[in-house]
Every structure is written in C-alpha cells, then in structure tokens.
Backbone as a ProteinNet text record, in pm:
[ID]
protein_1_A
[PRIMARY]
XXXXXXXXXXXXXXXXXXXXXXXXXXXXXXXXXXXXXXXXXXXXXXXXXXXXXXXXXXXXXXXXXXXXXXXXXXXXXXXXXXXXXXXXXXXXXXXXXXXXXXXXXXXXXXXXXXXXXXXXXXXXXXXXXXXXXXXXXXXXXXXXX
[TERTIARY]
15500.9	15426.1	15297.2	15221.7	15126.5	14989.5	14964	14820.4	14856.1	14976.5	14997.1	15023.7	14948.6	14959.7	15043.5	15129.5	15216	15158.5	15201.8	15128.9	15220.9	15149	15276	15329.6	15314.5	15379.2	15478.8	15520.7	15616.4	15717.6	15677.5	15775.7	15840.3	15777	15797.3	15785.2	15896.3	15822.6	15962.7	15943.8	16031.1	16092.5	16195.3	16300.4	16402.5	16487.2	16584.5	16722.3	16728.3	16869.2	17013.2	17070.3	17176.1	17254.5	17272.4	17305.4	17242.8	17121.3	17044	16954.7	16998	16930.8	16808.7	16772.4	16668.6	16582.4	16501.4	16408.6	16461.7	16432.9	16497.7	16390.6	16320	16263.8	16382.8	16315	16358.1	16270	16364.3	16298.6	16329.8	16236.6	16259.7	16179.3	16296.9	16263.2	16196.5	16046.9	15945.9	15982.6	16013.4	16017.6	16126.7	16223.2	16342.8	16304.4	16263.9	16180.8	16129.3	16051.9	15900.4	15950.6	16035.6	16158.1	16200.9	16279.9	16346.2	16226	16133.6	16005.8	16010.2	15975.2	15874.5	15987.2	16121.7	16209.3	16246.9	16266.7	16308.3	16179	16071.6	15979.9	16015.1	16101	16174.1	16087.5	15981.9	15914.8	15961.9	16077.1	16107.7	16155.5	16222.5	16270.6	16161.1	16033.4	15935.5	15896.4	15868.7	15847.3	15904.3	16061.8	16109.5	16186.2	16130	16118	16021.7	15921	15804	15912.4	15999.5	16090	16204.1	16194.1	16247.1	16271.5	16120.2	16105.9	16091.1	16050.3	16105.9	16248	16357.6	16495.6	16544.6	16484.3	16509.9	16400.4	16349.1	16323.4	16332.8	16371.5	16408	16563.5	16675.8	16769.2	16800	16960.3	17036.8	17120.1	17182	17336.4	17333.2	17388.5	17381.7	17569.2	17617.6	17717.9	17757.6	17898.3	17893.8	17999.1	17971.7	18087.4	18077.1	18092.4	18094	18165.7	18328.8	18428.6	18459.2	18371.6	18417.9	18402.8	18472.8	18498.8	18344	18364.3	18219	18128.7	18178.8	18024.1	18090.5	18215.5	18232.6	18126.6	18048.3	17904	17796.7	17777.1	17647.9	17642.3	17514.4	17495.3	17409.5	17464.5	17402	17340.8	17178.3	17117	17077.9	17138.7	17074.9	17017.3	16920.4	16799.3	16756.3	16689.9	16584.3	16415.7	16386.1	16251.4	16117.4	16019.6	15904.2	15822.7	15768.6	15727	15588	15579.3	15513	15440.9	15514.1	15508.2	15414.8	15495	15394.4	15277.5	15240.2	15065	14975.1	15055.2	15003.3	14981	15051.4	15010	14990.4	14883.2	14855.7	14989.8	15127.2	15228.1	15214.5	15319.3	15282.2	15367.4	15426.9	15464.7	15335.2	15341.3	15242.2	15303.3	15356.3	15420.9	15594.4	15657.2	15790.3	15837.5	15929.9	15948.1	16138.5	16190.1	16355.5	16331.4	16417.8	16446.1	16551.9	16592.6	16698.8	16817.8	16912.2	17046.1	17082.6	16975.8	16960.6	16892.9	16948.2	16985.4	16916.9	16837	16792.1	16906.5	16922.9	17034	16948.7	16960.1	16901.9	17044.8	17072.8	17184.7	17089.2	17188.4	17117.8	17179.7	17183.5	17265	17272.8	17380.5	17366.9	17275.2	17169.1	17058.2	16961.6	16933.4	16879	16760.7	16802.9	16716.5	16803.5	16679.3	16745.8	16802.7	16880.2	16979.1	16897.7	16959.2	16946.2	16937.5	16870.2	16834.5	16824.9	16898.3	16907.9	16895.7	16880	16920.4	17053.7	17107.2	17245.5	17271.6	17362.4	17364.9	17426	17361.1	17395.2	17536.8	17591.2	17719.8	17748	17738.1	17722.8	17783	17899.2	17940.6	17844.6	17769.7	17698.5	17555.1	17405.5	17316.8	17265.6	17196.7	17110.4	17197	17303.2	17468.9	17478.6	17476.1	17529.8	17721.6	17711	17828.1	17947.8	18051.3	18166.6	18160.8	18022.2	18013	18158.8	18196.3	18380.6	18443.9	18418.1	18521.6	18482.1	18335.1	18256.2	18217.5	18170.6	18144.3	18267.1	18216.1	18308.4	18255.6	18239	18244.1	18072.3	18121.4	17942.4	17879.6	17803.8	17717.4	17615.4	17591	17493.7	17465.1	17413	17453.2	17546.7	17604.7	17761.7	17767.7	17850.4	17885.6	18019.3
13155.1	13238.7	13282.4	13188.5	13205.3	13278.7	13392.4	13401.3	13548.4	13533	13623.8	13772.7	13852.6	13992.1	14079.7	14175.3	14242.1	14400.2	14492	14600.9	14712.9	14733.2	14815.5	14976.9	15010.7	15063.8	14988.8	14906.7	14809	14850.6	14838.2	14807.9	14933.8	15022.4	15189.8	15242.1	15325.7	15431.7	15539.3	15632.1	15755.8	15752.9	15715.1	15743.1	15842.5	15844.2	15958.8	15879.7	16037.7	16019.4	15968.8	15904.7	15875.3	15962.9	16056.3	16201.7	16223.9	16203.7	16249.5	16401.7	16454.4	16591.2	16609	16516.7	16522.7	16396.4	16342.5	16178.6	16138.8	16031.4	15975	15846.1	15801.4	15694	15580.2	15496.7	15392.8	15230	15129	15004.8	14870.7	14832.1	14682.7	14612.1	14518.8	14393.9	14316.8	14317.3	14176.7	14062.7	14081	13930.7	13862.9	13931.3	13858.7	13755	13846.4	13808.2	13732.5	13731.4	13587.4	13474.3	13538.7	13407.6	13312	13413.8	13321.1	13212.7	13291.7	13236.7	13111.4	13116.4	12999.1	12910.5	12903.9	12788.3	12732.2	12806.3	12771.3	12771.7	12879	12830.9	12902.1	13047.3	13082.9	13176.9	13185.6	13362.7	13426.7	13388.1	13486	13648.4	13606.6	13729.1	13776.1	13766.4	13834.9	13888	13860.5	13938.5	14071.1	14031.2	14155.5	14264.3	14178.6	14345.7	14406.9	14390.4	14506.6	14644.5	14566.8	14675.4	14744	14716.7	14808.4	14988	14992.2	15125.7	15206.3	15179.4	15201.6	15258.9	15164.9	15185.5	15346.5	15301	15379	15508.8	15508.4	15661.4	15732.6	15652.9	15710.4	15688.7	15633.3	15586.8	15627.7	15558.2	15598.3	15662.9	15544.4	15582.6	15526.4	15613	15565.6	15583	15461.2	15412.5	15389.4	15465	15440.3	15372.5	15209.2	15158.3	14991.6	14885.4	14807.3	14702.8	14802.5	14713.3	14548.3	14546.2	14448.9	14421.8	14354.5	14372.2	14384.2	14511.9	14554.3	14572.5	14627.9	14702.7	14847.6	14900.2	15040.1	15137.7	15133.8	15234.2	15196.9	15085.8	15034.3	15110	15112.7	15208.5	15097.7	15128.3	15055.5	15127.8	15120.9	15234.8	15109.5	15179.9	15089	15184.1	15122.6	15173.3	15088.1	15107	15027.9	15045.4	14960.9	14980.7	14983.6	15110.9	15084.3	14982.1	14945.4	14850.2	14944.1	15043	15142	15184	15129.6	15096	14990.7	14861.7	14730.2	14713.5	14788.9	14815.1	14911.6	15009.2	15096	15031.4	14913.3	14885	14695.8	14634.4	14529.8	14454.9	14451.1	14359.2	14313.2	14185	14104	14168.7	14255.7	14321	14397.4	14371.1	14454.3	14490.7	14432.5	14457.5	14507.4	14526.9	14573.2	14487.6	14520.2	14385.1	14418.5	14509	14507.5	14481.7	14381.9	14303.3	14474.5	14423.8	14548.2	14493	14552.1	14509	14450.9	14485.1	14426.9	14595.2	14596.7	14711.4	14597.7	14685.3	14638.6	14689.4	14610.1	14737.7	14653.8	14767.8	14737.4	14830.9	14702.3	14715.6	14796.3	14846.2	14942.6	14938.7	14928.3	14954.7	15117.8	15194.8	15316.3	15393.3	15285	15338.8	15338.1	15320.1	15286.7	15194.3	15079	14965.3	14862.8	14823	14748.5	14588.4	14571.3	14444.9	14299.2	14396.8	14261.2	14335.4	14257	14318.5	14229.9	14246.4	14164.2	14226.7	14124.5	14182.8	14176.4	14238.8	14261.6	14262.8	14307.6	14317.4	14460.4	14512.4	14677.2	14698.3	14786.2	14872.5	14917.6	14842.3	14896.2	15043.2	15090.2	15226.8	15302.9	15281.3	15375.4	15282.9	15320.3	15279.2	15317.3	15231.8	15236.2	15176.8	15136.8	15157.6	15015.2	14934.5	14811.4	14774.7	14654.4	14611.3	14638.5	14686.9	14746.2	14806.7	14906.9	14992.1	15066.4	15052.8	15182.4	15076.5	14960.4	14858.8	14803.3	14793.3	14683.7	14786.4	14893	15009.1	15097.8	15187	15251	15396.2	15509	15670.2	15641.1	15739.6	15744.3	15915.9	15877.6	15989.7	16084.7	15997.4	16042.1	15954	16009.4	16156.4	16215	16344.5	16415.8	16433.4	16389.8	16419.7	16376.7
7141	7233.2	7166.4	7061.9	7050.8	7131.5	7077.5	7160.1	7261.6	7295.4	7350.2	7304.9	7400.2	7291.9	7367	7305.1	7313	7315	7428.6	7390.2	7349.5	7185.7	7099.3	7191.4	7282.6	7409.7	7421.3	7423.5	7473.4	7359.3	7255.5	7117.2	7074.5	7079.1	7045.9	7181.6	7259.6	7360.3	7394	7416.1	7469.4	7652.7	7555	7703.4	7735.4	7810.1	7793.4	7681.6	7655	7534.4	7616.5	7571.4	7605.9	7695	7617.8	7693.5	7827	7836.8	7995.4	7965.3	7825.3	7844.3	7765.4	7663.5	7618.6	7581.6	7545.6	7528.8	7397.4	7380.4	7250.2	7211	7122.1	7082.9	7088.9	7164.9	7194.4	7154.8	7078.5	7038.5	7081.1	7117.7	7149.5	7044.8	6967.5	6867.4	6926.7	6924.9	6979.3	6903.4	6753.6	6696.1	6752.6	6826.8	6816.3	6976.7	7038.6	7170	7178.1	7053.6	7045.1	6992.1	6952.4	6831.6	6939.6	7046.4	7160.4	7262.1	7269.9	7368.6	7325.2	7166.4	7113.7	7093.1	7071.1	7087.9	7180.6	7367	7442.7	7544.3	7528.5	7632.4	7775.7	7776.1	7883.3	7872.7	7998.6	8000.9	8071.4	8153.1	8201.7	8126.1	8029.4	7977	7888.8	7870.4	7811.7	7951.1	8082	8235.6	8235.3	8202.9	8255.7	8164.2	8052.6	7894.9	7935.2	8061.7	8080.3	8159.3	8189.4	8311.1	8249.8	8102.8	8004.6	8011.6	7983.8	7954	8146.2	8221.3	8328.5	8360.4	8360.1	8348.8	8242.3	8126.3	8008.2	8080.2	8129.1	8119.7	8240.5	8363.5	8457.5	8510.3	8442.8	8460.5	8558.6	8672.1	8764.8	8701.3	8612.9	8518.4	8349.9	8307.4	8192.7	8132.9	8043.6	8007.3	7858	7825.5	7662.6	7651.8	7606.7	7576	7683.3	7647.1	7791.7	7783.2	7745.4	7763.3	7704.2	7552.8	7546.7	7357.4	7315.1	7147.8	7108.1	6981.1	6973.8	7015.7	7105.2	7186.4	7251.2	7174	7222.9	7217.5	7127.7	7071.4	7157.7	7235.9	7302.4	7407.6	7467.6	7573.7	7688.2	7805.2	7934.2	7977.8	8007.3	8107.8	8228.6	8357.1	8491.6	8569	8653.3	8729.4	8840	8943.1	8993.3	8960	8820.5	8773.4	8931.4	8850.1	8975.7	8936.3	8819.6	8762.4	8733.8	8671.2	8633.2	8520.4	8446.7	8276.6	8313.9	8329.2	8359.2	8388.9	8483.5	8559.4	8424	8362.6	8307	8192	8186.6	8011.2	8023.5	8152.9	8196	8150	8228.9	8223.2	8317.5	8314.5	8440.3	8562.4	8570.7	8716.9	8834.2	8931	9013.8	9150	9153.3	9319	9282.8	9369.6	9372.7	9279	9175.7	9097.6	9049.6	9168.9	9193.6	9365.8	9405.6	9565.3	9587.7	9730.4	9771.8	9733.3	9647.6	9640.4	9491.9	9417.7	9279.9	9205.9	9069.2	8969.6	8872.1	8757	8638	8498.1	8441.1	8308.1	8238.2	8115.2	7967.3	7840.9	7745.4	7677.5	7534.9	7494.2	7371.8	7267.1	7119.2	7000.5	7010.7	6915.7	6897.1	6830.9	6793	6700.1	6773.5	6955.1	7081.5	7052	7007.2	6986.3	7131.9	7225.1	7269.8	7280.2	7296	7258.1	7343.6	7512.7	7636.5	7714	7811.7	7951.7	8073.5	8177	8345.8	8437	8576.9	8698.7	8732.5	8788.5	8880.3	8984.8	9010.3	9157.8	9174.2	9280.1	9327.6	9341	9290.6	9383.3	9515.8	9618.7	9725.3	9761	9667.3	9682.4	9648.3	9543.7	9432.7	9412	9502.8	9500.7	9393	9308	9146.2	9080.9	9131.9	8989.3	9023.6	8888	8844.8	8954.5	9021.7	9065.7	8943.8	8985.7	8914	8787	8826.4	8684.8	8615.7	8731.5	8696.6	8592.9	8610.3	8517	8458.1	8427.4	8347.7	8202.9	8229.6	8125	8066.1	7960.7	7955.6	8008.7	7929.1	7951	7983.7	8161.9	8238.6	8153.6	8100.7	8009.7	8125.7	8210.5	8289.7	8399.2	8526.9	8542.2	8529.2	8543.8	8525.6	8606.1	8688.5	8895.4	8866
[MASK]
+++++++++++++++++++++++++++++++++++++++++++++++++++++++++++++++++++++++++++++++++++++++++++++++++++++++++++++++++++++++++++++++++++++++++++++++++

C-alpha cells in the first residue's frame, strides 16, 4: 500500500472506556494493516478501519468476553458508524456507509488496541446490537439496562 497515507487520527484516538463511563485511548496497529494490504491487495478492510473510531466512541453495546478460547478479556464494541471520523479526517466514507439492518463491531485486546473489525447483521430484537449478541459475547458492560 505504498504511497498511501494514513492519518495518525486514525492510529491514536479517544473513545469510550469499556465501562461506558469514561474515554479511554484507543489503538489501531497500521503496520499490521499495511502488512495485510500489501500481500493480499484487499482494500476493503483499510475502508472500513475509517469506521473504527466512530463505533468506539459512540457505541450501542459494548461486550466482555466473546465466547470463544482466548478471548475472555477481549472487548466487542458494536454501533451503526455515521461515517464522521471519515469525512473529518479525508477517509474514503462520505455518504451513509452502515445499509439498514447491518451493525459495525470492532474487536479490542484488554490493552484497547484493536484486533478486527466487520459488518453484521442487526438483532432485530435489539437495534445497534450485533445478531445474537446474548450468545455470541460474554458480560454486556454497556449500556446497563
């Protein structure tokens, strides 16, 4: 991914804490990113690391644990990104960049570096909320309802 520039906003930025009650610095590994680009040539997932910090700072729900060997400590935050970040810091989002019926999650280490990030598909019980958040995650941190 030569040539292409990254805006260190992207790499470093303040989102909410796991918890929901206060912001927390939050990181996304570009090398590991650029690592993947330049072997496979897939931009998609450099698109929609702009819809990162979006998710992360306005979350729906946030999740500790996601049910599966080693990853009790990881944290899921899902959202429907505005694509807000993106415009503000020339990413390639400009228009609506979540369809209706689709949730963004971004996976986190406990040190809130993030891991991975997709689309989903909505909960139709629970709008913002990842399809079978009750069984796919573990303990919902936030909101507390």
């Amino acid at each position: 991914m030569s040539g292409t520039r990254i805006a260190d906003a992207l790499v470093i930025f303040e989102g909410m804490s796991p918890t929901g009650n206060a912001t927390r610095t939050i990181h996304i590994p570009m090398d590991k990113l650029l690592e993947h680009f330049d072997s496979v040539g897939n931009r998609f997932l450099y698109d929609e690391v702009w819809l990162v910090p979006d998710v992360c700072r306005s979350p729906t729900g946030i999740w500790k644990g996601l049910n599966r060997q080693d990853q009790s400590e990881a944290y899921c935050y899902a959202g429907v990104p505005t694509g807000e970040f993106a415009m503000a810091h020339n990413g390639p989002f400009t228009d609506e960049p979540c369809p209706p019926g689709i949730v963004f999650t971004a996976f986190l280490t406990p040190a809130c570096e993030v891991s991975k990030w997709r689309f989903c598909q909505e909960d139709h019980r629970r709008p913002g909320f990842p399809i079978n958040y009750d069984t796919r995650f573990g303990e919902k941190l936030w909101p507390l309802d």
